[in-house]
C-alpha positions in Angstrom: 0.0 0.0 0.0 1.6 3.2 -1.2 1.3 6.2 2.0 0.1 9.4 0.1 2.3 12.0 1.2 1.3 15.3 3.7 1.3 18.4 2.4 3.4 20.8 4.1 2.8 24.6 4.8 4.6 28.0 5.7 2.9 30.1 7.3 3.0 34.1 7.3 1.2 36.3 9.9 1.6 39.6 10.5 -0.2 42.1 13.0 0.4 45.9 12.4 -1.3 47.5 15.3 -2.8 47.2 17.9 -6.2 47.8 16.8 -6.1 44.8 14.5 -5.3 42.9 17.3 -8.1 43.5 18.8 -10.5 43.6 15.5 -9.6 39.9 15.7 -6.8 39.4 13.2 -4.0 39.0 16.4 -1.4 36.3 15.4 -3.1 33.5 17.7 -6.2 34.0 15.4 -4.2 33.9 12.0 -1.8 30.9 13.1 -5.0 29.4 14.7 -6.6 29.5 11.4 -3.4 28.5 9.4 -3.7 25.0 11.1 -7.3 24.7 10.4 -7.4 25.1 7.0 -3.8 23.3 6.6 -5.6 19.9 8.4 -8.4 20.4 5.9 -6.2 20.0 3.1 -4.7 16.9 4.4 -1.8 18.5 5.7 0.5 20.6 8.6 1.7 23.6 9.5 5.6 23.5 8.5 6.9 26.9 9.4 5.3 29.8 10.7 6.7 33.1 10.1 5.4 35.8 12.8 5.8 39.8 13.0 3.7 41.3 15.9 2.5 44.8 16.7 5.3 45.9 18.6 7.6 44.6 15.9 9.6 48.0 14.4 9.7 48.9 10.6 13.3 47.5 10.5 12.7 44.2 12.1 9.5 43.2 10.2 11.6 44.2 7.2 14.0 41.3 8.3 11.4 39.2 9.0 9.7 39.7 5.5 13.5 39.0 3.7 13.9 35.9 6.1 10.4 34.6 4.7 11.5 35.1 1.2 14.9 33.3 1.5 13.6 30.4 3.3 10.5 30.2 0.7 12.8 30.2 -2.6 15.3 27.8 -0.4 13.0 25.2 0.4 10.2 25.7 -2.4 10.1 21.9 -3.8 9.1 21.0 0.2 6.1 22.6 0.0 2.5 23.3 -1.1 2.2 26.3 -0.6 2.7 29.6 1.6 -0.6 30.7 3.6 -1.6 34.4 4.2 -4.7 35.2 6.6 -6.0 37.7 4.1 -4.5 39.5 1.3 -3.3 42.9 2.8 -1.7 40.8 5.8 0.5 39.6 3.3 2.1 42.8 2.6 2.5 46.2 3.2 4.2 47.7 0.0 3.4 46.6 -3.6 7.5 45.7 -3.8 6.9 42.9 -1.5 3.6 41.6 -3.1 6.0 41.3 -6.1 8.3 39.2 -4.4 5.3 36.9 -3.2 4.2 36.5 -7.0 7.6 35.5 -7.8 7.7 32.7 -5.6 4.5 31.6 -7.7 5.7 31.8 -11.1 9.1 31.7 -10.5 9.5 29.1 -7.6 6.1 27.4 -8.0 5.1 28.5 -4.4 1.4 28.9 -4.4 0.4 32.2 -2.9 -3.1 31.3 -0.7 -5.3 33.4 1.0 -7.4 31.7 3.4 -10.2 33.8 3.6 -10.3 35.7 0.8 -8.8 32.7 -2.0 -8.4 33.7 -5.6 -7.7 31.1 -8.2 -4.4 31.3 -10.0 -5.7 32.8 -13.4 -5.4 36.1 -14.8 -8.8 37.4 -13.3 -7.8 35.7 -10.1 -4.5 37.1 -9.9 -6.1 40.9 -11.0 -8.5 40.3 -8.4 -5.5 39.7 -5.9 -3.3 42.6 -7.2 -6.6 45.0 -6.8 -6.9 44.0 -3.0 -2.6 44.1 -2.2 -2.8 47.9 -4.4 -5.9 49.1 -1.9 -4.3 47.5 1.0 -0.9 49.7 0.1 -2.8 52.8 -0.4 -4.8 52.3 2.7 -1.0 51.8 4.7 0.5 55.1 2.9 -2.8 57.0 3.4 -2.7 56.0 7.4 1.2 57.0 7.3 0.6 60.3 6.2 -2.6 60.9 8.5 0.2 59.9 11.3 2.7 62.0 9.8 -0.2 64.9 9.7 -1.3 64.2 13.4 2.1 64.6 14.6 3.1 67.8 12.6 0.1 69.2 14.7 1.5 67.9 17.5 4.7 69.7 17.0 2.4 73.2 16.3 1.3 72.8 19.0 4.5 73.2 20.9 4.6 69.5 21.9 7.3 66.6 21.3 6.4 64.4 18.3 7.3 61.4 20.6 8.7 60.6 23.8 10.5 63.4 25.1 14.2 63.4 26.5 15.7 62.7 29.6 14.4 64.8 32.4 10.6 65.0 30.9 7.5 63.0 31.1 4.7 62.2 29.4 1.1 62.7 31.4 -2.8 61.6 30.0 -4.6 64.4 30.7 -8.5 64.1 29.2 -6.9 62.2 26.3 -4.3 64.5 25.4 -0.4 63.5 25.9 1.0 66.5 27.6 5.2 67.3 28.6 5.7 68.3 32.2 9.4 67.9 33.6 10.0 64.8 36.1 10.4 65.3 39.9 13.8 63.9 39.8 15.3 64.0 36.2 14.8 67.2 35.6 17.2 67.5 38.7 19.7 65.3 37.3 19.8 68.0 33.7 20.3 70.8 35.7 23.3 69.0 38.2 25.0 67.7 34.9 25.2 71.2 33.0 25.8 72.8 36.5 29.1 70.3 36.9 30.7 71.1 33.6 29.9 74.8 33.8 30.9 76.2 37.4 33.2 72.7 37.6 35.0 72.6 34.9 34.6 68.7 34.9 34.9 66.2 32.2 32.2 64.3 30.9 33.7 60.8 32.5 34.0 63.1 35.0 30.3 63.5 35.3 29.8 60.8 34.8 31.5 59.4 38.1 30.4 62.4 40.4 26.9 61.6 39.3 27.3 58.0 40.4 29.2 59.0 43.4 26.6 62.0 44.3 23.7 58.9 43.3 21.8 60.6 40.7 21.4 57.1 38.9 20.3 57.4 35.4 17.6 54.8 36.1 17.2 51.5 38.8 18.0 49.2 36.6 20.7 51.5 34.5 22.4 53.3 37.7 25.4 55.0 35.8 24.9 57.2 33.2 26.6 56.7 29.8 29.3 59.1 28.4 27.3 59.1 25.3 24.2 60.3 27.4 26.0 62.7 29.0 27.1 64.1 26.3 23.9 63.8 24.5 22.7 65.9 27.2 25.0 68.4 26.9 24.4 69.2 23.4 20.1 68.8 23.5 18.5 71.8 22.7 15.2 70.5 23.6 16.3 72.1 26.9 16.5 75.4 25.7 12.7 75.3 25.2 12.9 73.6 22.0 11.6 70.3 19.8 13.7 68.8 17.1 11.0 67.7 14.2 11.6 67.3 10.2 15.3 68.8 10.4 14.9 72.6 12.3 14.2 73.2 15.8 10.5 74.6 16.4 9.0 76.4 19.9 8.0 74.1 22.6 6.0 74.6 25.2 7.6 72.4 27.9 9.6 73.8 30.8 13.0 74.9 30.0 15.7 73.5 32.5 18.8 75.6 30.9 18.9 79.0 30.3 20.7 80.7 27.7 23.9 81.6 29.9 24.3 78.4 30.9 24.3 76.9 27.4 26.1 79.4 25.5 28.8 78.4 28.7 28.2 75.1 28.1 29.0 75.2 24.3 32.3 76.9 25.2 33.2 74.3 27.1 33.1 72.3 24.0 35.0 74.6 22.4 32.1 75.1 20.1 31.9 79.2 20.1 32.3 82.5 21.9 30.5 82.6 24.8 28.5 86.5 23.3 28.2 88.2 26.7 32.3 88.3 26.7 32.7 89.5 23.0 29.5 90.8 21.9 27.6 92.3 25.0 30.1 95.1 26.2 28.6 95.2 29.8 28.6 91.6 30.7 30.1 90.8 34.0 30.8 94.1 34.8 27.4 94.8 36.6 26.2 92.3 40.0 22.5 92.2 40.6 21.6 94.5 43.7 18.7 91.4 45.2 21.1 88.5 45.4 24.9 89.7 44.3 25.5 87.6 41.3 26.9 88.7 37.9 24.0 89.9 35.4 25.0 88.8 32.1 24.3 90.0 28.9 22.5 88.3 25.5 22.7 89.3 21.8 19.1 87.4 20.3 18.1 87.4 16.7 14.4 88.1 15.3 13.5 87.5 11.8 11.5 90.9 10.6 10.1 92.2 7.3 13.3 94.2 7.2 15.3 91.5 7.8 17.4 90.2 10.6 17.1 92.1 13.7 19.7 92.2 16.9 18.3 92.5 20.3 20.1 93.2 23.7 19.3 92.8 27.3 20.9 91.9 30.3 19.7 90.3 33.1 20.5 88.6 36.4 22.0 85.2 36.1 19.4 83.8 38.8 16.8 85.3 37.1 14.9 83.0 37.1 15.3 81.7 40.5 12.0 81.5 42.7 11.3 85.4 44.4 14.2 87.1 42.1 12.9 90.1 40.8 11.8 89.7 36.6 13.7 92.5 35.7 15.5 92.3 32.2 17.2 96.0 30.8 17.2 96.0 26.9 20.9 97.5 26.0 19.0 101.3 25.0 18.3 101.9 28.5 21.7 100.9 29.5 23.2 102.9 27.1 20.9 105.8 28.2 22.7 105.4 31.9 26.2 105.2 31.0 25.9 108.3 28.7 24.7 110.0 31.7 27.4 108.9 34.0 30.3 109.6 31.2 29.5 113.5 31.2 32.1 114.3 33.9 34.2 113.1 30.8 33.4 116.6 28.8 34.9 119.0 31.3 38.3 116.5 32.0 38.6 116.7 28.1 39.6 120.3 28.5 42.3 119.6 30.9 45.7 119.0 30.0 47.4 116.3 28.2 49.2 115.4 30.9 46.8 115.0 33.5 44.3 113.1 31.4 46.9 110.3 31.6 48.1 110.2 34.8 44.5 109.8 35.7 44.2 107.0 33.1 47.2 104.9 34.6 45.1 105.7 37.9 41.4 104.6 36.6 43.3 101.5 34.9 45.3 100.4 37.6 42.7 97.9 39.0 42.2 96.5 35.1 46.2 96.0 34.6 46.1 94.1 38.5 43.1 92.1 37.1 44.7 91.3 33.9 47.9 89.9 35.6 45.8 87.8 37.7 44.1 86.5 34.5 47.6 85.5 32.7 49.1 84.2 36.1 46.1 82.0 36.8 46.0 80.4 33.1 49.6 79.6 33.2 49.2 78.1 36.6 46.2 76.3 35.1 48.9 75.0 32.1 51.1 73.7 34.3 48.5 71.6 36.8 47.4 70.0 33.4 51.0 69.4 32.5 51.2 67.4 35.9 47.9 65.7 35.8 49.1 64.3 31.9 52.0 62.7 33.7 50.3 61.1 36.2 48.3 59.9 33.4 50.7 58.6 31.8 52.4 57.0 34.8 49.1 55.3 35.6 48.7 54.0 32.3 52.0 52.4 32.3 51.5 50.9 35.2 48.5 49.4 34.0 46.2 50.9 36.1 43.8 52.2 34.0 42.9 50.7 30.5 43.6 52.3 27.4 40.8 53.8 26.1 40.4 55.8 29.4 43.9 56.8 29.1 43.1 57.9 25.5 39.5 60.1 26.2 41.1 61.4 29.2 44.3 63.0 27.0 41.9 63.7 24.7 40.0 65.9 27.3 43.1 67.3 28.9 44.3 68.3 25.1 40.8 70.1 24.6 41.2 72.1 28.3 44.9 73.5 26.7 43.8 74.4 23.8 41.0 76.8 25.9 43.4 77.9 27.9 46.1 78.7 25.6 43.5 81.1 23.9 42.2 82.4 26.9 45.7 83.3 27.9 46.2 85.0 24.5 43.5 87.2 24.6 44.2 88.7 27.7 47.7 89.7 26.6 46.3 91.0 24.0 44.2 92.6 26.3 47.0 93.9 28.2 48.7 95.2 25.5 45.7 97.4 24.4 45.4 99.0 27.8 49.1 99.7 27.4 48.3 101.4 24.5 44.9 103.1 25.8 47.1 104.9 29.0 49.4 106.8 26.0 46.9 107.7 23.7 44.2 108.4 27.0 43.8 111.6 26.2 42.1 110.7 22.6 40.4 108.0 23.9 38.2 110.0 26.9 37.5 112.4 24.6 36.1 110.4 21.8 34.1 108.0 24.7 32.5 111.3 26.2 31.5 111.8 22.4 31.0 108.6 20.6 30.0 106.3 23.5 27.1 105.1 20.8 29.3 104.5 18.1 32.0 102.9 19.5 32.7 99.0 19.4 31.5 96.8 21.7 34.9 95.7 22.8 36.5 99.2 23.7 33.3 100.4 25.1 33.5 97.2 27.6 36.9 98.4 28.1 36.5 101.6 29.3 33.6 100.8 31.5 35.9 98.9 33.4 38.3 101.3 33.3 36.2 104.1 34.4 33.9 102.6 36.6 35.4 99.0 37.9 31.7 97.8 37.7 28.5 98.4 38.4 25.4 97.3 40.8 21.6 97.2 39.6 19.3 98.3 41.9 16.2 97.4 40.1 16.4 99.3 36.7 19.2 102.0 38.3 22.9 101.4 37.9 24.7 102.4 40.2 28.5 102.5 39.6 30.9 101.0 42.0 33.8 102.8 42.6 32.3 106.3 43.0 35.6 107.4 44.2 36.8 107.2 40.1 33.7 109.7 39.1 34.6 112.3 42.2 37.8 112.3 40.8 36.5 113.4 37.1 34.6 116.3 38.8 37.8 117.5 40.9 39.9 117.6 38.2 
């Protein structure tokens, strides 16, 4: 008696959300059904192939491409390869071509379940009809997501989860951002350690496990590379990163804009613009809580173009019970012209006295500039001595490699900072040298053409003149008052 043979199966089933799921095409449905109809037929389920909701774009890719290779492998084992329905069986019109390959080309039968088609031209129109509305209906839903989420991003809201130090709340069905208890923390302490530290990011990385801000339970030490992805997120600025450009958000911000632009310096990345481009940076300290009020240059897009806009403010401004007060760079200018017009009547004076009072007036400037160069070359040599102990750990074997490498690496970023820095005050010193000779000129032409001046020399001879200021609310109020009784007396 001659055994007729069982036909054998493969199987592919595929769930692309979870509202299929729960429509009743899950995978336990479509492999439940696979087996039915296979026993029907006289024969078993071979090989199933499964991609489930949670699956990503890349992986059911893979999957698909598996599913192909096996099939045109092992195509003389079997009867033929079972879909639930036609659109489970694709998701593109490229892979539906694949799939009719296998019949024509591999002599794979391509069977739909519950929605068969015979294998002649009408049949296989019939079929390509229901895979081309079955694509349409995926690219239409793509682009309604797509649409949903560029409304989302209008709106001022992340197009998905948000980064470290937010969270996601339901509220009346609507995802909002609001920052978390103890992340948002963690942002602040990591920007706050390379700014006012000076510490590197394996640096951070160690105080933050030592300080135990754990990135997570399971996950206690941060990464370098979140760290540093951290450092460089603008989402913290206020902003979301969507379709290639930055757009508004409406989250809490957790940096302000002195701390990143201090930040990005540390990085090496550009001028921090209350030093270069905001003359009266640093020179003024808020009159509520001491610290320095520092300066911002920001840009506006107008019909006319490009606009520039100054304004200083405290650098706890936004600390809880610090007074909102922000000066735009007109009303400072408005003061200082006021407190320069002793300048007029010591113009008149003699040559002579103008600079011996300038070597006076800039004596505190030349002390401070010393100080400057002294402290970056002391700065030089600790990093000469913490490379060799470095390199004295490293070959002893104490530490690996790769540390040995980022850490020089690091050190070789910190010189290169400090070499600058220490040029540009030497430069600085050099052009106070020359200021003293040529003082006469130069008062005259800042009681004159304070407003036209450059930003550099103007920050110059504030701190010449005046050592610095301290705001009391929208008053400055200079603070070596000795240096304007002077002007008068002379």
């Amino acid at each position: 008696m001659i055994m007729k043979r069982m036909k054998l199966f493969i199987g592919w089933a595929r769930v692309s959300s979870r509202e299929q799921e729960q429509e009743g095409f899950s995978l336990d449905v479509q492999i439940d059904a696979f087996h039915e109809w296979a026993k029907r037929e006289g024969g078993v389920m071979a090989k199933i192939f499964r991609v489930s909701e949670t699956a990503t774009k890349a992986e059911a890719r893979r999957e698909f491409k598996a599913m192909i290779k096996y099939a045109k492998k092992n195509a003389a084992k079997y009867a033929g390869i079972l879909f639930y329905k036609i659109d489970r069986a694709t998701r593109n019109l490229r892979d539906f071509v694949d799939l009719e390959e296998l019949e024509s080309k591999y002599n794979l039968p391509f069977i739909s379940i519950t929605q068969p088609v015979q294998n002649t031209p009408t049949g296989r129109m019939v079929r390509r009809t229901l895979a081309t509305i079955a694509a349409f209906t995926t690219e239409q839903q793509a682009l309604d997501v797509l649409d949903g989420i560029s409304r989302r991003v209008a709106e001022g809201w992340f197009p998905s989860r948000p980064p470290f130090g937010y969270r996601t709340r339901r509220i009346e069905k609507r995802s909002i951002v609001e920052t978390h208890p103890q992340n948002s923390a963690k942002v602040r302490r990591i920007a706050d350690l390379r700014v006012n530290h000076g510490l590197t990011v394996t640096e951070i990385m160690n105080q933050m496990f030592d300080e135990g801000l754990f990135y997570s339970d399971s996950k206690p030490k941060f990464s370098e590379s979140k760290i540093n992805y951290i450092l460089h997120d603008r989402s913290y600025l206020g902003f979301i990163w969507f379709r290639g450009a930055w757009h508004p958000g409406r989250h809490e911000v957790l940096l302000d804009q002195v701390t990143w632009d201090k930040i990005r310096v540390s990085f090496n990345e550009q001028n921090y613009r209350s030093h270069d481009l905001v003359y009266a940076s640093r020179l003024i300290r808020c009159g509520h809580c001491g610290h320095v009020v520092t300066g911002e240059e920001k840009f506006k897009q107008t019909k006319a173009g490009m606009k520039s806009y100054v304004y200083y403010r405290c650098s706890k401004y936004g600390s809880a019970g610090h007074p909102r007060i922000r000066m735009t760079e007109a009303e400072l200018d408005q003061q200082i012209v006021e407190a320069l017009k002793p300048l007029e009547q010591v113009c008149s004076g003699t040559r002579e006295v103008i600079e011996a009072l300038s070597r006076s007036f800039l004596n505190v400037t030349l002390n401070e500039g010393d100080l400057q160069i002294s402290e970056s070359r002391r700065l030089l040599s600790l990093l000469d001595s913490q490379r060799a102990k470095l390199l004295k750990k490293n070959l002893a074997d104490a530490i690996p490699d790769e540390l040995y490498d980022r850490q020089m690496t690091e050190f070789a970023d910190q010189e290169s900072k400090l070499r600058k820095s220490l040029v540009r005050y030497e430069k600085t010193q050099a052009m106070i040298d020359t200021l003293v000779e040529q003082s006469s000129d130069v008062l005259s032409m800042i009681s004159t053409d304070w407003l036209q001046m450059e930003r550099r020399a103007r920050q110059l001879a504030l701190s010449s003149l005046f050592g610095g200021f301290r705001l009391e609310g929208r008053t400055l109020i200079p603070e070596n008052g000795a240096r304007l009784e002077l002007f008068r007396a002379s």
